[in-house]
SEBA-75823 format. One record per residue (C-alpha): residue in one letter; residue number from 1; x, z, y; chain. Coordinates in Angstrom, 1 decimal. Example, Ala and Ser with C-alpha at 12.3 -4.5 7.8 and 13.67 -1.06 7.14 Angstrom:
! SEBA-75823
{type = A seq = 1 east = 12.3 up = 7.8 north = -4.5 mol = A};
{type = S seq = 2 east = 13.7 up = 7.1 north = -1.1 mol = A};
! end
This chain:
! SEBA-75823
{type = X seq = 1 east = -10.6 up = 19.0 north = -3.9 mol = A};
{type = X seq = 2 east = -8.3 up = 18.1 north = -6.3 mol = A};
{type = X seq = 3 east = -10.8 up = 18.5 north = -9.2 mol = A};
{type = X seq = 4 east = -13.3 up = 16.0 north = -7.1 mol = A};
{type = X seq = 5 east = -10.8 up = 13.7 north = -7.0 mol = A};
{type = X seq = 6 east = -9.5 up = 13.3 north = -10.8 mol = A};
{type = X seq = 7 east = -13.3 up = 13.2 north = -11.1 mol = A};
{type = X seq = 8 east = -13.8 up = 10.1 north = -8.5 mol = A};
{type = X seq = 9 east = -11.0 up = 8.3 north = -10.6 mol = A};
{type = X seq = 10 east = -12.7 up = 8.6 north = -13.9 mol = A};
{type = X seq = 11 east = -16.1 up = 7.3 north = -12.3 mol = A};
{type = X seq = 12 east = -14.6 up = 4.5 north = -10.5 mol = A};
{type = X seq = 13 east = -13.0 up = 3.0 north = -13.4 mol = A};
{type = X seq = 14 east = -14.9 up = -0.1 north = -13.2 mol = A};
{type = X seq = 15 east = -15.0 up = -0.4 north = -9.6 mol = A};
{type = X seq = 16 east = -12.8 up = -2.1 north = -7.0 mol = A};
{type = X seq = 17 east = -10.6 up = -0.5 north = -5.6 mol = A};
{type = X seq = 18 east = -10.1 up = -2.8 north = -2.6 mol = A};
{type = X seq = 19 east = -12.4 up = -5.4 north = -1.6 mol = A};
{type = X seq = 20 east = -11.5 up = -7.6 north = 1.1 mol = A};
{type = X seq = 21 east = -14.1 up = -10.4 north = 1.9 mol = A};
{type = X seq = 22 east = -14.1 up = -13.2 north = 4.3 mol = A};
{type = X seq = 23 east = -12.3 up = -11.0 north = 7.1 mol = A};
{type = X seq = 24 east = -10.8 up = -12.3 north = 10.7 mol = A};
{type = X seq = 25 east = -8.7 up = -11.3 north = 13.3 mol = A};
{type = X seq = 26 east = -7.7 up = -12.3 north = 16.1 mol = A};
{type = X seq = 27 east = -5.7 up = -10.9 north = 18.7 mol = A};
{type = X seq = 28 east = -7.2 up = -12.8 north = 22.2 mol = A};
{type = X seq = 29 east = -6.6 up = -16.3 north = 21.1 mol = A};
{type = X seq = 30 east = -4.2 up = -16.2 north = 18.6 mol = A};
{type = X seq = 31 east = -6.0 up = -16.2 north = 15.0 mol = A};
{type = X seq = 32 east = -3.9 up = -13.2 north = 13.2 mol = A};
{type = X seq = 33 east = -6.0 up = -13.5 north = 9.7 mol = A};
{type = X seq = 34 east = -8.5 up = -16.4 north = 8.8 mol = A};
{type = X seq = 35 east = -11.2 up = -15.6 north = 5.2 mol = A};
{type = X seq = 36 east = -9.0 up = -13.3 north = 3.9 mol = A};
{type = X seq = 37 east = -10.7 up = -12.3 north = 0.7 mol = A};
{type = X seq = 38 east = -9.9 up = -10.6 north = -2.3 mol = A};
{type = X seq = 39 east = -10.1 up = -7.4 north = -4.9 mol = A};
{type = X seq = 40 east = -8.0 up = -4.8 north = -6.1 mol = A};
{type = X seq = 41 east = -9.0 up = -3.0 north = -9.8 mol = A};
{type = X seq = 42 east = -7.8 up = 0.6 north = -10.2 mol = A};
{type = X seq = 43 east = -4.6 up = 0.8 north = -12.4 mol = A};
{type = X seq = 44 east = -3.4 up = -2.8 north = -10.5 mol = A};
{type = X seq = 45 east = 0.0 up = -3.2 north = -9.1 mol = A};
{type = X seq = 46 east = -0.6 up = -6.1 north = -6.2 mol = A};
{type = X seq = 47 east = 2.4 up = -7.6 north = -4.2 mol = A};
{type = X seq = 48 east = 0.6 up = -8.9 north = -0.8 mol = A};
{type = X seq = 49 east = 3.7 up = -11.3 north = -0.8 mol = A};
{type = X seq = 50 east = 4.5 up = -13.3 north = 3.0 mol = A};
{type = X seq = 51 east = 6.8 up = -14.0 north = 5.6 mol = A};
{type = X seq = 52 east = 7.4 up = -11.5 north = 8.7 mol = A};
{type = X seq = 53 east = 4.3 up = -12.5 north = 10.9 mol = A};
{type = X seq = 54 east = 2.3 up = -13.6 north = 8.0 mol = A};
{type = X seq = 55 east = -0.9 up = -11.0 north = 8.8 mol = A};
{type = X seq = 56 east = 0.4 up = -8.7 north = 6.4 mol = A};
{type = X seq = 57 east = 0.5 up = -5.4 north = 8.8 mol = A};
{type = X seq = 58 east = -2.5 up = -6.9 north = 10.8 mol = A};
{type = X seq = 59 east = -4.7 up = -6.4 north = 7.7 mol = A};
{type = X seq = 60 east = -3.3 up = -3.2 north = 6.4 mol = A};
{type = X seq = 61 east = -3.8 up = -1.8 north = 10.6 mol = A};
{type = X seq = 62 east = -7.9 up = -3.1 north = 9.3 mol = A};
{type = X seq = 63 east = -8.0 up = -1.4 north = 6.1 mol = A};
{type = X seq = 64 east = -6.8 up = 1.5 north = 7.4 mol = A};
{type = X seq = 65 east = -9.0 up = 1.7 north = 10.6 mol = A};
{type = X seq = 66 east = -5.8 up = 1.1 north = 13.1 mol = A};
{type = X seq = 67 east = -7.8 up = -1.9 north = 14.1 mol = A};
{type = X seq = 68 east = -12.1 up = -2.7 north = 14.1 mol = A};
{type = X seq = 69 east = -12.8 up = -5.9 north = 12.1 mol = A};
{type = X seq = 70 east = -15.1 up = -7.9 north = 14.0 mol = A};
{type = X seq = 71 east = -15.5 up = -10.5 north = 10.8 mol = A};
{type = X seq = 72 east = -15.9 up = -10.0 north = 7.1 mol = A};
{type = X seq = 73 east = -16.1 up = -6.8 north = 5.3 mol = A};
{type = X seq = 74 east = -13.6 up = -4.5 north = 4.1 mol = A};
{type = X seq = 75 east = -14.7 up = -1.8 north = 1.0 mol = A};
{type = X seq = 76 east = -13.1 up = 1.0 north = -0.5 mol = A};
{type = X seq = 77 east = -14.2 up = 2.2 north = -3.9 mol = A};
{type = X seq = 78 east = -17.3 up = 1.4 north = -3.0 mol = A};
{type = X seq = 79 east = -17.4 up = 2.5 north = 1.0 mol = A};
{type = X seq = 80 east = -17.4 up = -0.1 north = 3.6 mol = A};
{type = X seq = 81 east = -14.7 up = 1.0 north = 6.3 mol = A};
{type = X seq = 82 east = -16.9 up = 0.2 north = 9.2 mol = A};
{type = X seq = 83 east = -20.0 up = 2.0 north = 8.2 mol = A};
{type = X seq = 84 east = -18.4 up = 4.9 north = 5.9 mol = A};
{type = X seq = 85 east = -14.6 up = 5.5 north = 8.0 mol = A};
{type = X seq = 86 east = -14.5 up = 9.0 north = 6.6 mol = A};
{type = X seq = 87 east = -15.1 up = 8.7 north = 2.8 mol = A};
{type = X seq = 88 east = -13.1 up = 5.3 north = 2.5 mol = A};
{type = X seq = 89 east = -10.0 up = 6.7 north = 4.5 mol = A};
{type = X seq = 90 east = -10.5 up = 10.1 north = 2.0 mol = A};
{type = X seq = 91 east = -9.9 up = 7.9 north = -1.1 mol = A};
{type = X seq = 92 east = -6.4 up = 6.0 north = -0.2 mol = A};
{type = X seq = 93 east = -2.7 up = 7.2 north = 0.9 mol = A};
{type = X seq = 94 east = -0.8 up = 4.8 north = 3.1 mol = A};
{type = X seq = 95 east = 3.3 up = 4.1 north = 4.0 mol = A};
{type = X seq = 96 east = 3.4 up = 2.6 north = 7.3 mol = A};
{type = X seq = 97 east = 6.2 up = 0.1 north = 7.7 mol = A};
{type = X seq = 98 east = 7.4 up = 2.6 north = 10.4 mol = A};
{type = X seq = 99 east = 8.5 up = 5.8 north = 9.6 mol = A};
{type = X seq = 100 east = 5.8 up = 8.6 north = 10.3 mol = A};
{type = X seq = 101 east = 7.3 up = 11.6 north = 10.0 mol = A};
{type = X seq = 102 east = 8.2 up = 14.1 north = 12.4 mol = A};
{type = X seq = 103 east = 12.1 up = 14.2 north = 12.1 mol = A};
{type = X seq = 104 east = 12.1 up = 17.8 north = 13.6 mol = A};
{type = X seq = 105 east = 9.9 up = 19.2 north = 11.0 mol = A};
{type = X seq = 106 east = 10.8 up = 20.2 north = 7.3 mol = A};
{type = X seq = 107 east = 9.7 up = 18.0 north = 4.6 mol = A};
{type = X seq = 108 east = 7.6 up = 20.8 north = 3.3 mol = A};
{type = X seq = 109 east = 6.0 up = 21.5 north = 6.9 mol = A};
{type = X seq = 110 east = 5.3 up = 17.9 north = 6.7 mol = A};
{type = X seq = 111 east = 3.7 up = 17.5 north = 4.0 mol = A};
{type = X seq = 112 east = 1.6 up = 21.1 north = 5.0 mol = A};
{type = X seq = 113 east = 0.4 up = 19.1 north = 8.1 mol = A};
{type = X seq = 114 east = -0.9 up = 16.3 north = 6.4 mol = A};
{type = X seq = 115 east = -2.9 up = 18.4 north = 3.7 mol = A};
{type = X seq = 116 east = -4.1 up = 20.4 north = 6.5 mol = A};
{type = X seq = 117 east = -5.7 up = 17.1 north = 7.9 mol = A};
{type = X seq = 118 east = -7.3 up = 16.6 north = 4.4 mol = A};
{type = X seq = 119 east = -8.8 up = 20.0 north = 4.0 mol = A};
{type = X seq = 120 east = -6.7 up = 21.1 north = 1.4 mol = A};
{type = X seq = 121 east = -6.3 up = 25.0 north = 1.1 mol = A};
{type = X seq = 122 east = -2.6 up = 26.1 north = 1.6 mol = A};
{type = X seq = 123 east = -2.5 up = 27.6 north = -2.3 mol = A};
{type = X seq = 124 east = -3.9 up = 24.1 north = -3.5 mol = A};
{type = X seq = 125 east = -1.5 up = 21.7 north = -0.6 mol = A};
{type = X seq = 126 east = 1.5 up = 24.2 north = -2.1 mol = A};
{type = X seq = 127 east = 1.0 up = 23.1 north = -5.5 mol = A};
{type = X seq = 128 east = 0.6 up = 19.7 north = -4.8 mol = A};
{type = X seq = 129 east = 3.5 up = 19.4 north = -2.7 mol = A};
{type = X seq = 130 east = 5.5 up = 20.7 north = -5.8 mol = A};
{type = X seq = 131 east = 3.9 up = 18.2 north = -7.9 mol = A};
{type = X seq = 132 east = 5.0 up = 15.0 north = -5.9 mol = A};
{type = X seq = 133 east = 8.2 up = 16.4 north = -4.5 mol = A};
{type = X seq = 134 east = 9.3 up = 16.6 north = -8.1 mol = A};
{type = X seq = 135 east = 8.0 up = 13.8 north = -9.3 mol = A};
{type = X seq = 136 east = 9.6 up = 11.8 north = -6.3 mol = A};
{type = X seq = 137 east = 13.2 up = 13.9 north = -7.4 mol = A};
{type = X seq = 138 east = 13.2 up = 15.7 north = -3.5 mol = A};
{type = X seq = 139 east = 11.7 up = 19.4 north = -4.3 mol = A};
{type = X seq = 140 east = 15.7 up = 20.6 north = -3.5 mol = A};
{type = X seq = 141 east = 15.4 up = 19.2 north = 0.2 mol = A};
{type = X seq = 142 east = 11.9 up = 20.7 north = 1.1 mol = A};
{type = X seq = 143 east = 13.4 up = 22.8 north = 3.4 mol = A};
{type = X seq = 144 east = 15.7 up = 20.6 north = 5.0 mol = A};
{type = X seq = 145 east = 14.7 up = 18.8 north = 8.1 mol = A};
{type = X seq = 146 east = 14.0 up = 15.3 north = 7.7 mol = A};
{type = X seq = 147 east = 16.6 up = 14.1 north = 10.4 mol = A};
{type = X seq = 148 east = 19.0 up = 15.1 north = 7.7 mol = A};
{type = X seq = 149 east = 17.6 up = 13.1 north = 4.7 mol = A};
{type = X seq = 150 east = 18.4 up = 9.4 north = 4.2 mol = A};
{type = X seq = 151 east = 16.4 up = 6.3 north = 4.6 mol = A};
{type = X seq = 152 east = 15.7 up = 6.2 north = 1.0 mol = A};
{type = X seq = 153 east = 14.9 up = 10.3 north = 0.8 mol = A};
{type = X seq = 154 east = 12.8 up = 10.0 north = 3.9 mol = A};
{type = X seq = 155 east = 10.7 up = 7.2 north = 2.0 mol = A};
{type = X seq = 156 east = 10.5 up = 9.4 north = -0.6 mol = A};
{type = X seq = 157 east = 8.7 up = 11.8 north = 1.4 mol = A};
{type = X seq = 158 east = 6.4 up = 9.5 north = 3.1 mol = A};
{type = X seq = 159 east = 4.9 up = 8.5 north = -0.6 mol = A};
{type = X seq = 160 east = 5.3 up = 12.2 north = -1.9 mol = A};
{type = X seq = 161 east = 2.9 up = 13.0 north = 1.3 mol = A};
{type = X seq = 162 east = 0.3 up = 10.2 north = 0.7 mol = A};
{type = X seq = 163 east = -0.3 up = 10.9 north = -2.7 mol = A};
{type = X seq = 164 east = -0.8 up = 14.9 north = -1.8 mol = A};
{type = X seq = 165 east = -4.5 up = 14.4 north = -1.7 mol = A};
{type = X seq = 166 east = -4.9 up = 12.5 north = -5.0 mol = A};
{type = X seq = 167 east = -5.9 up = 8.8 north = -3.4 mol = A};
{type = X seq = 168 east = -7.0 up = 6.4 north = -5.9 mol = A};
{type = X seq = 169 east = -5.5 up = 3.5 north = -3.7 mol = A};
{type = X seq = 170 east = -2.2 up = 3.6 north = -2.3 mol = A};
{type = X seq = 171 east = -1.0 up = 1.1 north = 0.6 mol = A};
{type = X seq = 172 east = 2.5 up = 0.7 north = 1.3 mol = A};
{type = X seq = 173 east = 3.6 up = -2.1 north = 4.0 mol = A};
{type = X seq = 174 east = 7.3 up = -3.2 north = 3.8 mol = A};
{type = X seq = 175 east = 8.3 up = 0.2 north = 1.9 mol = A};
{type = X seq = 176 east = 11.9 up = -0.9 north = 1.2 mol = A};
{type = X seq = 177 east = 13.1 up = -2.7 north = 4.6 mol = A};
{type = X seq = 178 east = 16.7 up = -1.2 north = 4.9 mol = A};
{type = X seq = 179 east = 16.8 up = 0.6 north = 1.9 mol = A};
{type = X seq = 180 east = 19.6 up = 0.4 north = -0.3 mol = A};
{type = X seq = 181 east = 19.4 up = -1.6 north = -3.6 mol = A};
{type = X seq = 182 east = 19.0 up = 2.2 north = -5.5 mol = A};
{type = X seq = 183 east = 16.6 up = 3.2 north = -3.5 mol = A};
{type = X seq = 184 east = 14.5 up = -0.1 north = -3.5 mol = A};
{type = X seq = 185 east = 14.5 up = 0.3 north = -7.2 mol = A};
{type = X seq = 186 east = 13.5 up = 3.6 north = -7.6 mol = A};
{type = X seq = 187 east = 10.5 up = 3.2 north = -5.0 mol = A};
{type = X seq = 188 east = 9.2 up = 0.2 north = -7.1 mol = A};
{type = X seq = 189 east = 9.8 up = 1.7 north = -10.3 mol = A};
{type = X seq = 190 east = 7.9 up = 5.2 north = -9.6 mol = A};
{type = X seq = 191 east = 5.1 up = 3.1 north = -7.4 mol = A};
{type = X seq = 192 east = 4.5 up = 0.9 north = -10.7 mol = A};
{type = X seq = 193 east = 4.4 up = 4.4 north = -12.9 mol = A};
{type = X seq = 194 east = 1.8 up = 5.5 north = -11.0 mol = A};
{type = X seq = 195 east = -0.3 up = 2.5 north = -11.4 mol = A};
{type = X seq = 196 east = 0.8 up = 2.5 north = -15.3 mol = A};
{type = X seq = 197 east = 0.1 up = 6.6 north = -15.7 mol = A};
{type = X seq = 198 east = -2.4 up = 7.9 north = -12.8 mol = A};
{type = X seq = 199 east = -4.4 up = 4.2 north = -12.6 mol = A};
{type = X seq = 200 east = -3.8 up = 3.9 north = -9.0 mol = A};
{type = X seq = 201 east = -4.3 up = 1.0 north = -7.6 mol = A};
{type = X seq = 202 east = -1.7 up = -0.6 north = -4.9 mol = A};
{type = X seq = 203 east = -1.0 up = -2.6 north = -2.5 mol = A};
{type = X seq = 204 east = 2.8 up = -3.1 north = -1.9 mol = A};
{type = X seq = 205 east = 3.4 up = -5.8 north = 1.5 mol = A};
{type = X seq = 206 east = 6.7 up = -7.3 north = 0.8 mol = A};
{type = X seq = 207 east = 8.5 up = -10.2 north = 2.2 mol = A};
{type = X seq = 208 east = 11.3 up = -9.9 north = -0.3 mol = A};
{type = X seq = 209 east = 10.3 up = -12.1 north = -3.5 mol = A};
{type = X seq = 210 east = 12.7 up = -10.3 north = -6.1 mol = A};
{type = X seq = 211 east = 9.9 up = -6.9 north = -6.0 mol = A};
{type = X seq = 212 east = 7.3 up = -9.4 north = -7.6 mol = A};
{type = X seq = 213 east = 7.4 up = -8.6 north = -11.2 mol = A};
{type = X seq = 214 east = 6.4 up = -10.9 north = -14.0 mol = A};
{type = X seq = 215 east = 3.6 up = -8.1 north = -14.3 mol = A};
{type = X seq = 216 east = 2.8 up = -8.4 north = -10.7 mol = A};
{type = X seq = 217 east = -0.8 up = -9.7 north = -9.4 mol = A};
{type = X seq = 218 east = 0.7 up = -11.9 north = -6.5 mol = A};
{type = X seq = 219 east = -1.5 up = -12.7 north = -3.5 mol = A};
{type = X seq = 220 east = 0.4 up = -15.2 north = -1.2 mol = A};
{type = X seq = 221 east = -0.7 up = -14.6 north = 2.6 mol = A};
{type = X seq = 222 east = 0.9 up = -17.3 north = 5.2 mol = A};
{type = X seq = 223 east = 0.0 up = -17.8 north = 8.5 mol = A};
{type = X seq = 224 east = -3.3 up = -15.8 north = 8.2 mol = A};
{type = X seq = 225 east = -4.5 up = -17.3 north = 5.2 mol = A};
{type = X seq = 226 east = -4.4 up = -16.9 north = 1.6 mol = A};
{type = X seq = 227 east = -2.7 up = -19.4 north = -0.3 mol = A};
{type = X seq = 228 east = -2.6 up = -18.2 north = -4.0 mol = A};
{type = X seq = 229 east = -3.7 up = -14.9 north = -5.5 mol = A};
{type = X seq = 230 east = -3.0 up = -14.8 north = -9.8 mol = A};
{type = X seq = 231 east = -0.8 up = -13.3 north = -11.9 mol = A};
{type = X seq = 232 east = 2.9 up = -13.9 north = -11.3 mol = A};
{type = X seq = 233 east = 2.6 up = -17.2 north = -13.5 mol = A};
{type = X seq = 234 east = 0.0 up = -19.0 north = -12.0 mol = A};
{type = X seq = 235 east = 1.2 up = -18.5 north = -8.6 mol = A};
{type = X seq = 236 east = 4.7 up = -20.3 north = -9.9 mol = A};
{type = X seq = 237 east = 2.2 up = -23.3 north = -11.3 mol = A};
{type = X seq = 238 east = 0.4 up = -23.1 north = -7.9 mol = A};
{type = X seq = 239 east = 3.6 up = -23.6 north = -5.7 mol = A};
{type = X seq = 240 east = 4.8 up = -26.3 north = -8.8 mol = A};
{type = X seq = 241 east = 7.7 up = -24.4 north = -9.6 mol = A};
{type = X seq = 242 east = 9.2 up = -22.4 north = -12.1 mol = A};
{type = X seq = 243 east = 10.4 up = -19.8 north = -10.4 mol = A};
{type = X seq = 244 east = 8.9 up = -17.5 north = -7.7 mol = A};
{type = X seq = 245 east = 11.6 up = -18.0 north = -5.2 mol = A};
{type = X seq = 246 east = 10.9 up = -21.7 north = -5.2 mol = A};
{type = X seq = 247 east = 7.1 up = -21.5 north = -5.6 mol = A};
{type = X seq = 248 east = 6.7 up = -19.2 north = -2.4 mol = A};
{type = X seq = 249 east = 8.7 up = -21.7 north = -0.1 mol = A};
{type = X seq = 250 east = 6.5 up = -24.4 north = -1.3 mol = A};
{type = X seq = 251 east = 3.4 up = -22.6 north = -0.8 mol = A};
{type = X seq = 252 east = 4.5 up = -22.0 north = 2.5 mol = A};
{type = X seq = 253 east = 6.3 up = -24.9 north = 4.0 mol = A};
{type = X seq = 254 east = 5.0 up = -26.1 north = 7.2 mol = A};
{type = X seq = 255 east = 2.5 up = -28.0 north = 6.2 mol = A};
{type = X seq = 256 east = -1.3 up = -27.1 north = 6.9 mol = A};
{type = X seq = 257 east = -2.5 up = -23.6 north = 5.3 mol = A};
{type = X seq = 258 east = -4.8 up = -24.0 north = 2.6 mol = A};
{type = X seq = 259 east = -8.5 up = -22.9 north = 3.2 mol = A};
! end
């Protein structure tokens, strides 16, 4: 399986990774996203940047297949959630915003589970959990329960597990809410590596403006909608401001949402 997936990589160099287009939700009457559209290369570090209640969990609940989307079309590497569930979900890891593992369990019988769920063989899963338990700077608390790791350690785990099955597409919403500033940094700094080293392509939902990096492709979602989507520079010269801090509350001041 691993083999298959270095392979998929290599072939899908020149395909999205993510394509989002034209998709809606709503939640009875209350319009939670409205057109969102966009893509996501392999190798691309994207900060879905936007204010708690923006849509930003709402769309990653679609991607993911938490939620049906009733409008628009959502595509991974080539495989259109609704109609191919199976070989989209195959190709991406995901960090929920809430913590998913199971306190009780070790981090290695955690991570065992989740390759278990993926087909991996237990001699393949054991090697792979070496691999991103190092990599993440964890392998000497495998055996530990995770009710005795920290925030930041447990975070660690929850990317070390999502990355077990190779993904090519790695979702992470709000990974750094109540981490410490070390922490936050490392998480950004290893995520960006991976996009730099492996070409994985991400997704990082973030409400806190200092984890856009001048490198960062920026889409701004408020209210629902999209409001800019560039490069870290020409979302500043969208919002008229030199800075990202001040662009972002410009772009999302009260005033109507752009279409």
């Amino acid at each position: 399986m691993a083999v298959a997936a270095v392979l998929a990589r290599d072939a899908d160099a020149h395909t999205s990774a993510l394509a989002v287009s034209e998709v809606s939700h709503a939640f009875g009457k209350r319009l939670a996203l409205a057109d969102v559209s966009f893509q996501i290369r392999p190798g691309e570090f994207t900060v879905l940047l936007g204010l708690n209640g923006a849509g930003k969990t709402t769309l990653f609940s679609l991607i993911t297949r938490l939620y049906d989307h009733k409008a628009g079309a959502i595509q991974v590497f080539g495989n259109p959630v609704k109609v191919k569930p199976a070989a989209a979900l195959a190709r991406m890891g995901v960090v929920f915003q809430q913590p998913t593992l199971d306190l009780d369990l070790t981090v290695e019988q955690n991570l065992y589970y989740h390759a278990s769920l993926h087909g991996m063989a237990r001699r393949e899963a054991a090697q792979r959990l070496t691999q991103e338990l190092t990599r993440v700077g964890i392998i000497d608390r495998r055996r530990d329960k995770v009710r005795q790791l920290s925030g930041g350690q447990r975070r660690r785990v929850e990317i070390a597990r999502a990355l077990l099955h190779l993904p090519s597409l790695l979702l992470l919403d709000e990974p750094t809410v109540g981490l410490d500033i070390a922490s936050r940094q490392f998480l950004l700094e290893h995520v960006r590596k991976l996009c730099r080293e492996d070409r994985l392509a991400v997704l990082w939902a973030t409400h806190l403006i200092d984890e856009v990096g001048e490198d960062s492709r920026v889409i701004v979602l408020h209210k629902g909608r999209v409001l800019a989507d560039g490069t870290a520079q020409e979302v500043r010269a969208a919002g008229g401001a030199d800075n990202m801090r001040a662009a972002f509350e410009h772009l999302t001041s009260d005033r109507e949402p752009r279409s």
